[in-house]
Backbone as CSV, one residue per row, in Angstrom:
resi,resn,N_x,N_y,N_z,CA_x,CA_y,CA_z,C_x,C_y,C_z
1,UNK,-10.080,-34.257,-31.735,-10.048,-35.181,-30.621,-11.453,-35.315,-30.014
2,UNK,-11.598,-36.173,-29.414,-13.286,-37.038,-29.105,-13.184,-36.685,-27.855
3,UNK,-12.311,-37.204,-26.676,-12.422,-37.439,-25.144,-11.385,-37.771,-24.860
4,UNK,-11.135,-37.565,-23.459,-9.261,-38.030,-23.269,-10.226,-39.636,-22.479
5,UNK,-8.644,-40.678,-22.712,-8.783,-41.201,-22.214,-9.449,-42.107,-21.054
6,UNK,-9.241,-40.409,-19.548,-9.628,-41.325,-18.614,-11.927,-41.802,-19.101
7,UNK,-12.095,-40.748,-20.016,-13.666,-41.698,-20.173,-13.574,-42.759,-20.628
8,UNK,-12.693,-43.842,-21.156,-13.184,-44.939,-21.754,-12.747,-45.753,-19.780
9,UNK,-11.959,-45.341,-19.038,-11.482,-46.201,-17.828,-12.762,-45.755,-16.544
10,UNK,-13.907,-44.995,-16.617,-14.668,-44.301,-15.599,-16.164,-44.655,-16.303
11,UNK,-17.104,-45.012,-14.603,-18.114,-45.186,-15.285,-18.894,-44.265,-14.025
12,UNK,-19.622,-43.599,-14.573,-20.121,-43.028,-13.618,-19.661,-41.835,-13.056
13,UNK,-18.192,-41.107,-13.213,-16.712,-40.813,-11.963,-15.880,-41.152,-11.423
14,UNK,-16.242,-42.789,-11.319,-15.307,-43.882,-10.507,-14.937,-44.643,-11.700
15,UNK,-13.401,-44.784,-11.138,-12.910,-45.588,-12.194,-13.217,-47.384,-12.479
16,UNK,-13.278,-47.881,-13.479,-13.802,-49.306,-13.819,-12.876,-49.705,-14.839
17,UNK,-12.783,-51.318,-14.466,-12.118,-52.530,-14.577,-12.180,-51.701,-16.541
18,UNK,-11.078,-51.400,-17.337,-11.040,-52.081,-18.917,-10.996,-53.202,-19.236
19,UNK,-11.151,-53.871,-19.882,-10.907,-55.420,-20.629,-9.009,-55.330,-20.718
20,UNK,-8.486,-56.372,-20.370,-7.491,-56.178,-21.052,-7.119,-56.443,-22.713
21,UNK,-7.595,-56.884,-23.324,-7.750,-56.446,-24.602,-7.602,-55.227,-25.152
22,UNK,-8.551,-54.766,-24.360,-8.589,-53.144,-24.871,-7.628,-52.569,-24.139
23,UNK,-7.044,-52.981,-23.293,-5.880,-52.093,-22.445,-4.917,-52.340,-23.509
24,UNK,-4.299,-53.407,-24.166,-3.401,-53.380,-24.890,-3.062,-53.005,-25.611
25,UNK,-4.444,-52.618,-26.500,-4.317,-51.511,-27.401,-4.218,-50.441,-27.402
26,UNK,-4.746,-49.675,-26.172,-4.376,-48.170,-25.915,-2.905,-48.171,-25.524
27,UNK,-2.456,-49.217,-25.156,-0.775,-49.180,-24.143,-0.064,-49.182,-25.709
28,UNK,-0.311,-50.318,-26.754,0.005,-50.181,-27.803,0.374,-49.124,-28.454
29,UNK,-0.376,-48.086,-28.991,-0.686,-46.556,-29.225,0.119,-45.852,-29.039
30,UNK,-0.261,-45.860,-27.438,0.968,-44.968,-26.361,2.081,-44.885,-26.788
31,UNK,2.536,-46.853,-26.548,3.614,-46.893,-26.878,4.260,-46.725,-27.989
32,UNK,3.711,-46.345,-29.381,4.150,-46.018,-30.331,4.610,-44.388,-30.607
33,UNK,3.985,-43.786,-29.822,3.948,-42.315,-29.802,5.364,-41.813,-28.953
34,UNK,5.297,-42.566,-27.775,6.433,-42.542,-26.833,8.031,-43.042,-27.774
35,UNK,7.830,-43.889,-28.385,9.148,-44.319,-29.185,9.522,-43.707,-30.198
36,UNK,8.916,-42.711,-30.563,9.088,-41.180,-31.138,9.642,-40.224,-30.556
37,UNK,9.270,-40.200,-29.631,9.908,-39.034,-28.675,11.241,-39.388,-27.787
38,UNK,10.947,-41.005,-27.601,12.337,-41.313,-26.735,13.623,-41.466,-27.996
39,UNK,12.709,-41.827,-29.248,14.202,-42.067,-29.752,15.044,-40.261,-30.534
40,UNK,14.426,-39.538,-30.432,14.395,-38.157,-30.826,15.058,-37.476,-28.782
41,UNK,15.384,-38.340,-27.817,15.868,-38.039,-26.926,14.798,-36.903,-26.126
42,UNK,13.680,-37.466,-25.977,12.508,-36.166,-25.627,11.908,-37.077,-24.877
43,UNK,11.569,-36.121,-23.270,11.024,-37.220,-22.268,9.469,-35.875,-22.510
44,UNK,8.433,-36.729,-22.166,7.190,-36.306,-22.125,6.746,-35.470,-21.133
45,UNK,6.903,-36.482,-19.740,6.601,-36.431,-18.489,5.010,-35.528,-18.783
46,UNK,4.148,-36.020,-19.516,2.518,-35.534,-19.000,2.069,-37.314,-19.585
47,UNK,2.211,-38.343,-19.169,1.388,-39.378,-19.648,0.422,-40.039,-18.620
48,UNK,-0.544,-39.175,-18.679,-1.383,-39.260,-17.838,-2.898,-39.530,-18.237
49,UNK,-3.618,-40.735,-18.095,-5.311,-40.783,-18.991,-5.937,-39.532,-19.148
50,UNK,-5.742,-38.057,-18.444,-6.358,-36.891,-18.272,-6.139,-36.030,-19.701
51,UNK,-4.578,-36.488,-19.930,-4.001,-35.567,-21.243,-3.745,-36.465,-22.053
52,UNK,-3.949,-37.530,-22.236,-4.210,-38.562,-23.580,-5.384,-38.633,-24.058
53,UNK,-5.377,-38.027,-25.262,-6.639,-38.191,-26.299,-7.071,-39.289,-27.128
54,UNK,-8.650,-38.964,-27.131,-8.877,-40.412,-28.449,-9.093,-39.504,-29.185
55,UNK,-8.700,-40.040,-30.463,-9.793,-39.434,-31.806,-10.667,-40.326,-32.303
56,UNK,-11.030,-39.897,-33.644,-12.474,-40.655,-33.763,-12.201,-41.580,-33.971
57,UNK,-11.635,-42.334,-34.036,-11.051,-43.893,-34.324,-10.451,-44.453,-32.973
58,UNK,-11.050,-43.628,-31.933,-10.528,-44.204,-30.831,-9.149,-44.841,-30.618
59,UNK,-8.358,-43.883,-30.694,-7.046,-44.550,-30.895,-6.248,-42.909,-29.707
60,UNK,-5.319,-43.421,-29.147,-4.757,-42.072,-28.018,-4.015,-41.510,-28.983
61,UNK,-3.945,-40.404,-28.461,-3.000,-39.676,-29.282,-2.258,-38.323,-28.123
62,UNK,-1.338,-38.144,-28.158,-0.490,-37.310,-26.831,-0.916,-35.926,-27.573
63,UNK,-1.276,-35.341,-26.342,-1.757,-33.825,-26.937,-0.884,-32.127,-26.008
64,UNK,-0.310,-33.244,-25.019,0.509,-32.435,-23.898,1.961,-32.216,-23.576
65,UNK,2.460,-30.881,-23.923,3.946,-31.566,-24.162,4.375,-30.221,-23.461
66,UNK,4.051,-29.696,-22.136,4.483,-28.462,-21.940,4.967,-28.921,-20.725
67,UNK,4.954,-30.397,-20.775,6.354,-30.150,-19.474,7.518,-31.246,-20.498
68,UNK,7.443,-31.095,-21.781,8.492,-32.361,-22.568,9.774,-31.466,-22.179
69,UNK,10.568,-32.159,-22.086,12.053,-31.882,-22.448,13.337,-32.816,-23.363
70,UNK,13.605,-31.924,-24.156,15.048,-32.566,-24.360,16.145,-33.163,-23.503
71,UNK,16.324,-34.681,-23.432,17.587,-34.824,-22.458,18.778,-35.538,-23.606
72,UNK,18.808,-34.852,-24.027,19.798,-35.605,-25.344,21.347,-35.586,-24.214
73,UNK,21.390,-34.556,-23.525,23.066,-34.412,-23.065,23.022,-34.955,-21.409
74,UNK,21.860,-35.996,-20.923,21.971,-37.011,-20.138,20.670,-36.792,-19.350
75,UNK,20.081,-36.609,-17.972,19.267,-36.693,-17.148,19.428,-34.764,-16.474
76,UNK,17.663,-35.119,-16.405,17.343,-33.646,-15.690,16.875,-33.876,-14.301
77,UNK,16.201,-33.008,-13.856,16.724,-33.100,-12.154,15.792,-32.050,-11.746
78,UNK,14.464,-31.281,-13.214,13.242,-30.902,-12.465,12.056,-31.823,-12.341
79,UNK,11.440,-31.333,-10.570,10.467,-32.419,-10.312,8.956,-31.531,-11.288
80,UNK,8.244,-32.513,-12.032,7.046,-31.681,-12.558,6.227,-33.071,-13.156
81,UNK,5.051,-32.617,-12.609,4.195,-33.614,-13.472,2.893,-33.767,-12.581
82,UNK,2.409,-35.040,-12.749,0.983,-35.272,-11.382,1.193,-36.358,-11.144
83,UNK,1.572,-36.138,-9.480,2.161,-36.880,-8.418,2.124,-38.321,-8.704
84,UNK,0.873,-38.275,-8.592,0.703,-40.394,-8.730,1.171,-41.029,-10.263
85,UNK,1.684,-40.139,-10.897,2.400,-40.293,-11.850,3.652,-40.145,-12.206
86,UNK,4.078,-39.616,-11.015,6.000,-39.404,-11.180,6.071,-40.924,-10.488
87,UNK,7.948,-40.840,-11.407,8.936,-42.340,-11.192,9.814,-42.111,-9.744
88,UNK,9.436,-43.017,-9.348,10.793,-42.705,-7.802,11.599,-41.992,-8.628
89,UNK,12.683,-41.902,-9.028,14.056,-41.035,-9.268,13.367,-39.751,-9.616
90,UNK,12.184,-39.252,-9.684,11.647,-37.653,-10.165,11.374,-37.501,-8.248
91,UNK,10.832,-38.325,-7.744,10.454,-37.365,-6.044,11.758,-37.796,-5.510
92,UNK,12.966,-38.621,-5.918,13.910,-38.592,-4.731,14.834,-37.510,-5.366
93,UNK,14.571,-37.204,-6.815,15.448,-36.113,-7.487,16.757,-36.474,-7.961
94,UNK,16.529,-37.706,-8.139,18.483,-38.591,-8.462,18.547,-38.536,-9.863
95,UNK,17.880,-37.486,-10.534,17.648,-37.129,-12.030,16.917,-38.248,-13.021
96,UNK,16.482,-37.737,-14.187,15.721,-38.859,-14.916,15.757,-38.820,-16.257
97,UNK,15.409,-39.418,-17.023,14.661,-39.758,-18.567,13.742,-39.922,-18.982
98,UNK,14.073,-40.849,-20.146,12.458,-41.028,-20.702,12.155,-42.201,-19.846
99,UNK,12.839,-42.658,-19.307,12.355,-44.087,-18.276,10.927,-43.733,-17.223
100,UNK,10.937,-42.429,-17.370,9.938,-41.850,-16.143,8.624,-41.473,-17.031
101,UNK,8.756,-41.791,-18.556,7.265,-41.944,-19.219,6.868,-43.175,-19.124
102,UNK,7.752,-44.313,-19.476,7.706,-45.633,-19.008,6.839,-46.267,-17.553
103,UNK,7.387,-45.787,-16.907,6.499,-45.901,-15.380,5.191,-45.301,-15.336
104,UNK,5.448,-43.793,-15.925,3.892,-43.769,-16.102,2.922,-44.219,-16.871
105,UNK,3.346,-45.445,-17.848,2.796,-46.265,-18.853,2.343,-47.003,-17.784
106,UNK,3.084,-47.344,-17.384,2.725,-48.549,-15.976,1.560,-48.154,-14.965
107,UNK,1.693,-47.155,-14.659,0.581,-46.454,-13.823,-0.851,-46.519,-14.443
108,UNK,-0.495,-46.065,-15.479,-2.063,-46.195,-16.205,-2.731,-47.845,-16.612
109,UNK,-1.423,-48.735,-17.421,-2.105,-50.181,-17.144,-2.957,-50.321,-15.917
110,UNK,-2.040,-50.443,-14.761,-2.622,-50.564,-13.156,-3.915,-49.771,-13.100
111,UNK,-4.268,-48.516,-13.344,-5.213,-48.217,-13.273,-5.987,-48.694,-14.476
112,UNK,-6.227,-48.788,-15.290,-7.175,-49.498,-16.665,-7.577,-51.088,-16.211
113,UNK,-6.643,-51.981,-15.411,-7.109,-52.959,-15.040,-7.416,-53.309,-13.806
114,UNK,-7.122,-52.503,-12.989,-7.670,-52.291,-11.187,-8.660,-51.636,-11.436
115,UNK,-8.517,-50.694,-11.956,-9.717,-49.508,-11.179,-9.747,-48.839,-10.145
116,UNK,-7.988,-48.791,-9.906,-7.908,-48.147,-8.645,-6.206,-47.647,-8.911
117,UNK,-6.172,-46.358,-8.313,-4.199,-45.595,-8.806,-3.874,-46.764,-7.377
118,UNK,-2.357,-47.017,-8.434,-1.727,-47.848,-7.383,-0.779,-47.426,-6.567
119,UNK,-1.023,-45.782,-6.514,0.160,-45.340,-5.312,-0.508,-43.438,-4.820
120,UNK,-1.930,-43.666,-4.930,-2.830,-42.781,-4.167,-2.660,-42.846,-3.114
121,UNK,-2.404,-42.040,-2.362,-2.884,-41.315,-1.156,-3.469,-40.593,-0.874
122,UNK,-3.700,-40.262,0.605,-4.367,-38.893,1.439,-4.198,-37.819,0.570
123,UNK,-2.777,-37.959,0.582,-2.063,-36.403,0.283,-1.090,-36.639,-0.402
124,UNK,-0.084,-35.481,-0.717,1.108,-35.561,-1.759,2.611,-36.521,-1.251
125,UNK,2.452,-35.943,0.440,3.335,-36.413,0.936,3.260,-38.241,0.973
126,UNK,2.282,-38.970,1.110,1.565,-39.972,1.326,1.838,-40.552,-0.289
127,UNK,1.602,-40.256,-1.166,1.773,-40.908,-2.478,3.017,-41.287,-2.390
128,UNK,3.885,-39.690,-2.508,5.365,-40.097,-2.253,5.849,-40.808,-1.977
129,UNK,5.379,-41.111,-0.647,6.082,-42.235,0.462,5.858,-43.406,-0.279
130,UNK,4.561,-43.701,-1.053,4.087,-44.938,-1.606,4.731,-45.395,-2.666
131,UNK,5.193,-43.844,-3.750,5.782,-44.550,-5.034,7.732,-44.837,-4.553
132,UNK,8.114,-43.966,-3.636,9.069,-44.528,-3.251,10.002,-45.527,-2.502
133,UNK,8.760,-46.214,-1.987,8.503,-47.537,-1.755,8.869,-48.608,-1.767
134,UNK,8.027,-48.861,-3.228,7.460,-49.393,-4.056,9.203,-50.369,-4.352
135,UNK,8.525,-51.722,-4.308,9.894,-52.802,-4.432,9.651,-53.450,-5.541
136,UNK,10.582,-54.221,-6.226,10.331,-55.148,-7.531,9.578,-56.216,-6.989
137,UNK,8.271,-56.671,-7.939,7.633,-57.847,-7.503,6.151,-57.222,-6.387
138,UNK,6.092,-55.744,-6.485,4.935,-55.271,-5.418,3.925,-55.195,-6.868
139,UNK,4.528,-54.917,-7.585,3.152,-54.769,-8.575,1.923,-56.002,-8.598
140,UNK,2.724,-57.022,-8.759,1.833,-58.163,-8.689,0.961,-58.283,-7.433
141,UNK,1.605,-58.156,-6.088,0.785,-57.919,-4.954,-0.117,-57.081,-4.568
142,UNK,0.082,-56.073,-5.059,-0.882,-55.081,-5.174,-2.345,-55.079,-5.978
143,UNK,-1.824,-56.027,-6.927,-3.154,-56.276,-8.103,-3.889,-57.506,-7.443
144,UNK,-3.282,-57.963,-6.567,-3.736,-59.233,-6.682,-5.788,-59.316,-5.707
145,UNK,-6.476,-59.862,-6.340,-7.546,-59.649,-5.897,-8.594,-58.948,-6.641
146,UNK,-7.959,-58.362,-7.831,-8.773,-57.557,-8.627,-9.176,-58.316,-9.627
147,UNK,-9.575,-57.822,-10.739,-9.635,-58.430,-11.852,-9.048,-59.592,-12.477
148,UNK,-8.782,-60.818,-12.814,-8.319,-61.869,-13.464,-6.704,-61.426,-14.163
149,UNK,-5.921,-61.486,-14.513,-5.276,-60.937,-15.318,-3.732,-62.238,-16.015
150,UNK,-3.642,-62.446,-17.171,-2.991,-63.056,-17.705,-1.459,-62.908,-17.724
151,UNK,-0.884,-64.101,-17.125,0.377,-64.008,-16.699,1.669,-63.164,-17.861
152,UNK,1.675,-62.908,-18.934,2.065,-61.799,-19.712,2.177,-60.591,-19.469
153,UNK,0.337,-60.051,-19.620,0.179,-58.997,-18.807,0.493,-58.634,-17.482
154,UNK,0.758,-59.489,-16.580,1.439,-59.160,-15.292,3.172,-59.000,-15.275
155,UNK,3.604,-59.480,-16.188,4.821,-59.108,-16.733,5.320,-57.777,-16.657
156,UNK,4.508,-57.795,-18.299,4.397,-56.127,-18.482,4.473,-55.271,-17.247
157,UNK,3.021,-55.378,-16.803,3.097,-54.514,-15.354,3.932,-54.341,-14.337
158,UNK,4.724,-55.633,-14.244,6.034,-55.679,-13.058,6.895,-54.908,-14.064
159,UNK,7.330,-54.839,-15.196,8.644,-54.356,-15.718,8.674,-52.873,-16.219
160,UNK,7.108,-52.447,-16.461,7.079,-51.047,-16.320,6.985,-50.252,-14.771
161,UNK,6.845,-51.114,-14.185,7.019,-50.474,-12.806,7.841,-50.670,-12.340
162,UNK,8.898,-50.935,-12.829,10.823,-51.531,-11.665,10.648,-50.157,-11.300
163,UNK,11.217,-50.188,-10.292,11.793,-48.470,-9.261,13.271,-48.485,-10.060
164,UNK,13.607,-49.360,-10.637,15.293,-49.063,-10.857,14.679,-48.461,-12.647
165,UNK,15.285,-47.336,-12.947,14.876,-46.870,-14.133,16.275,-47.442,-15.653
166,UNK,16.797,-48.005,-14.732,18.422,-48.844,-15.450,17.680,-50.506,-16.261
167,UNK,16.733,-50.484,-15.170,16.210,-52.266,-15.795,14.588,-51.783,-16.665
168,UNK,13.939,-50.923,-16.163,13.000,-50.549,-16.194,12.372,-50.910,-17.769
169,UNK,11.090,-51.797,-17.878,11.060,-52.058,-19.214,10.629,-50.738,-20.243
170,UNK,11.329,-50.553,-21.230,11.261,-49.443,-22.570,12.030,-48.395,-22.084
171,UNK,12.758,-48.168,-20.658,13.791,-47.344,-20.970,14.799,-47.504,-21.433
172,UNK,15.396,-46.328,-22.271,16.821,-46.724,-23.368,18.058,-47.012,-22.443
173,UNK,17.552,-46.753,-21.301,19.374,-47.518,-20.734,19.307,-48.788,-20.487
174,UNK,17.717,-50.083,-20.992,17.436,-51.208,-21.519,18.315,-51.246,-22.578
175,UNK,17.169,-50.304,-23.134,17.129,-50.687,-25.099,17.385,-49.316,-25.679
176,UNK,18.600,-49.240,-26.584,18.897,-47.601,-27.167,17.564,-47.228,-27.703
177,UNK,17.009,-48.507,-28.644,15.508,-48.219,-29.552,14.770,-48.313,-28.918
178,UNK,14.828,-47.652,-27.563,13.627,-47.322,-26.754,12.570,-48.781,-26.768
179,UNK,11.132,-48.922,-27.468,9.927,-49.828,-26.846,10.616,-50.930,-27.817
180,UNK,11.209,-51.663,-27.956,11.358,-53.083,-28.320,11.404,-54.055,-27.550
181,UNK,11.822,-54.159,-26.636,11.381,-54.642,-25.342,10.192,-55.083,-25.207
182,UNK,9.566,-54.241,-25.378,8.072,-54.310,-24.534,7.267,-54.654,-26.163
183,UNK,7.181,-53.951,-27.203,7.223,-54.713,-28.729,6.994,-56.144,-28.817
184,UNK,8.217,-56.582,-28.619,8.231,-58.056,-29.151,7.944,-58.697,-27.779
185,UNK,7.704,-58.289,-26.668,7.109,-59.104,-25.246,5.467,-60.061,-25.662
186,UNK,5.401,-61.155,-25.341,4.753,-62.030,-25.661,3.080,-61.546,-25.485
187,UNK,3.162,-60.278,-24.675,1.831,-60.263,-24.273,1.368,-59.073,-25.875
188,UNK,2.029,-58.872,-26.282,1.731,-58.073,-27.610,1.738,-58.792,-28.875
189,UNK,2.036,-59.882,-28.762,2.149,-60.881,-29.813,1.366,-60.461,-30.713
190,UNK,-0.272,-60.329,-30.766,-1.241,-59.973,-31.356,-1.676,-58.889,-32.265
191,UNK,-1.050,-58.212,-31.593,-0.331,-56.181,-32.377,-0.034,-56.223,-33.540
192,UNK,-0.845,-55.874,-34.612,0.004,-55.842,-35.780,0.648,-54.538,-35.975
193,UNK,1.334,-54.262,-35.608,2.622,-53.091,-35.109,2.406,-52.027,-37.013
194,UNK,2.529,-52.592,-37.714,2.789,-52.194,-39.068,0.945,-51.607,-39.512
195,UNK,-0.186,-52.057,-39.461,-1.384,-51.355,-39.210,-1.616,-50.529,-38.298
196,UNK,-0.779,-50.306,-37.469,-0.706,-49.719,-35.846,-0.328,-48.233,-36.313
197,UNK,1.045,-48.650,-36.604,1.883,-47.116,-37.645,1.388,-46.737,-38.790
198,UNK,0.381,-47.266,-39.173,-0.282,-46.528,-40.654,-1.670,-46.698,-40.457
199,UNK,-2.046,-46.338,-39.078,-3.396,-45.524,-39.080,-4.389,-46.495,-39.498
200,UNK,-4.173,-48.196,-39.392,-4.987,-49.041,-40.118,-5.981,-49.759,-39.030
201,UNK,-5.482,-49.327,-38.030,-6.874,-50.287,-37.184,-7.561,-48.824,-36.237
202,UNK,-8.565,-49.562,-35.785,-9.434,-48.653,-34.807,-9.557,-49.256,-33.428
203,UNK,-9.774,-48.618,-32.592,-9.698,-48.775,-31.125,-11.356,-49.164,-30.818
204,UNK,-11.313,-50.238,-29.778,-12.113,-51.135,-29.421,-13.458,-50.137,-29.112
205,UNK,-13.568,-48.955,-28.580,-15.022,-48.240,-29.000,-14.887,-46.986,-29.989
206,UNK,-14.508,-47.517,-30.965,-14.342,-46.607,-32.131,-16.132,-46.081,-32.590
207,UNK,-16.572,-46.944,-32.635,-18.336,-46.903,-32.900,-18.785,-45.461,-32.006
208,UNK,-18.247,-45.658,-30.433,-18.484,-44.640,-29.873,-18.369,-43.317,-30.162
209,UNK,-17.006,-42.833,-30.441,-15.852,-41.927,-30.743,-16.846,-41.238,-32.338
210,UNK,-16.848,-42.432,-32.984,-17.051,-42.004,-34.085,-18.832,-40.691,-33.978
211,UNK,-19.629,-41.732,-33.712,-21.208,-41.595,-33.043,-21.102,-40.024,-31.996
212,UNK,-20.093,-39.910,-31.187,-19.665,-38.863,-30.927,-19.501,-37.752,-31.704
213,UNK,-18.804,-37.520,-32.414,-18.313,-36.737,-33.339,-19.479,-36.188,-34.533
214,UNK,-20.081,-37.372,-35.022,-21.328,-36.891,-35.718,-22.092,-36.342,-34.965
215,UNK,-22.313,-36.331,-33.698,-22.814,-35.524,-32.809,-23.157,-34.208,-33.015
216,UNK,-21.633,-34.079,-32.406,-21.026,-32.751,-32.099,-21.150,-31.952,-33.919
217,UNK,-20.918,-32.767,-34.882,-20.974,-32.127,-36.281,-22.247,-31.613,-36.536
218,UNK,-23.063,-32.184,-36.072,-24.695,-32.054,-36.397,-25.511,-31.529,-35.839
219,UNK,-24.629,-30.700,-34.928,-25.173,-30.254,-33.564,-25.904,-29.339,-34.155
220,UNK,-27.162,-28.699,-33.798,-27.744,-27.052,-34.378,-27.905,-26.072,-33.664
221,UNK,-27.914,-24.925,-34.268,-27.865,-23.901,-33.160,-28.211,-23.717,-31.678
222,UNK,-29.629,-24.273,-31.766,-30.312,-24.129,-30.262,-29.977,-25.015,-29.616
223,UNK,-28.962,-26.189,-30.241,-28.493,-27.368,-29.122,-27.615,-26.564,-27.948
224,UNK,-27.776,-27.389,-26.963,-26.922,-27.034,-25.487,-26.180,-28.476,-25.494
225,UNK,-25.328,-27.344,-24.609,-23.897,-28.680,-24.207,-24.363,-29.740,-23.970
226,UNK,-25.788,-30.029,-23.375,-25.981,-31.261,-22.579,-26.789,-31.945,-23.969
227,UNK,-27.066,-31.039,-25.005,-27.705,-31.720,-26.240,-26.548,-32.843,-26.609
228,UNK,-25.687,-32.204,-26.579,-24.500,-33.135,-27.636,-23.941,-33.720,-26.677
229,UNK,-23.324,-33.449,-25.665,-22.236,-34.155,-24.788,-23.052,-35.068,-23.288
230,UNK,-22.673,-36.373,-23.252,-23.778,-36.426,-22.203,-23.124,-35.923,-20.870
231,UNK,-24.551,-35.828,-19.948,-24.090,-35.129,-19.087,-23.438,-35.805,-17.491
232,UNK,-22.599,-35.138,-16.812,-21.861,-35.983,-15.998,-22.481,-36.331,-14.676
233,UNK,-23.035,-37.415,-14.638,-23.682,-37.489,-13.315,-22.973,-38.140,-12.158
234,UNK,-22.021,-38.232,-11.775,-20.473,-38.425,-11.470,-20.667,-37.648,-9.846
235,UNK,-20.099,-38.355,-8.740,-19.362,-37.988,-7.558,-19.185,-36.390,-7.762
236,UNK,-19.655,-35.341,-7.464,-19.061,-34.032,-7.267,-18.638,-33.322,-6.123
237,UNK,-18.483,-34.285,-5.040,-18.127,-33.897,-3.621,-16.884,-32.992,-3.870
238,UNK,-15.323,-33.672,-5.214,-14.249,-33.354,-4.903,-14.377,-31.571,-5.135
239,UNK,-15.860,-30.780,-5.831,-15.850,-29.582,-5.926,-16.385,-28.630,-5.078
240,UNK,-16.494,-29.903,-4.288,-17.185,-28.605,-3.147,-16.153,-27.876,-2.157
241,UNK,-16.932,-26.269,-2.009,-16.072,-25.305,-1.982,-14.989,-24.753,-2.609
242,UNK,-15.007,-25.015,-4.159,-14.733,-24.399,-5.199,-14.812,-22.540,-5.518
């Protein structure tokens, strides 16, 4: 693995606008990985840019599965994950599924094309309040002002974010086959789904990923971390008093 995720969405520390292009393809990915696990009855609950990996082909790949569970014999009812990433029904505790990886699919679009979490707060209590909220049709309001974004893609974004996890787009109490839904949704048209599943395309900074990696291969003894990896010149306020 090259870098998780959130480096291709951060420039600097602060997060920045992706192309949506390239958002589609990482959501793409995702979503192929996720329809593995939902249809095998296995909720993730870590889908978060922090624990999604690229490899050298710049393509995500899920590397975190120590909060997955089996819900084959219906909905569970522990709260676990990172906050601005749980589904209303995980903080009100009215039990959940794989519908609650779904939402956090949604979370990360919103952030890849804002550049900003769409249910941050102060504090824990404060998110809460925000993702439980959260009404059908706020997604769009919330974005609105940011980046340009194509009426498809705003789709998407409203239907991975329903609060109702019954309508919620790619959960199986939609669709038994889990992401078809969201599959054949117009804003994926472009996806060749079948190169997707056989490892045939590369992700929009694959050049990077790759250039990376020869890096790190070629590295020589007396290299230092900051030889190979560049170094983070990034906001470090959040460590002070560490």
């Amino acid at each position: 693995m090259c870098r998780p995720l959130i480096a291709v969405m951060q420039n600097n520390g602060a997060l920045s606008a992706v192309k949506e292009q390239d958002a589609k393809f990482y959501m793409a990915c995702i979503m192929l990985a996720l329809e593995n696990l939902h249809h095998n009855k296995i909720v993730c609950r870590a889908i978060t840019p922090d624990y999604i990996m690229l490899n050298e082909r710049d393509v995500p790949v899920l590397t975190d599965f120590r909060l997955a569970k089996n819900v084959q014999s219906g909905k569970t009812f522990t709260m676990c994950g990172v906050p601005e990433f749980l589904a209303p029904e995980q903080v009100t505790a009215k039990g959940h599924g794989v519908g609650v990886d779904c939402w956090a699919l949604g979370v990360i679009l919103f952030e890849m094309l804002a550049a900003e979490e769409p249910f941050g707060g102060q504090n824990e209590t404060a998110t809460y309040g925000a993702i439980t909220s959260h009404k059908m049709g706020n997604a769009k309001n919330m974005y609105k002002g940011k980046t340009d974004l194509s009426p498809e893609c705003a789709e998407v974004l409203e239907g991975l974010l329903d609060p109702d996890q019954d309508t919620r787009f790619g959960s199986t109490e939609v669709d038994p086959e889990g992401m078809h839904i969201l599959r054949d949704h117009a804003w994926f048209k472009a996806i060749d789904w079948e190169k997707l599943q056989n490892a045939k395309e590369n992700g929009p900074q694959a050049e990077t990923s790759l250039a990376l990696v020869e890096k790190i291969v070629n590295a020589g003894p007396d290299d230092t971390v900051n030889d190979v990896v560049e170094k983070y010149d990034g906001d470090d306020d959040w460590f002070g008093g560490f």
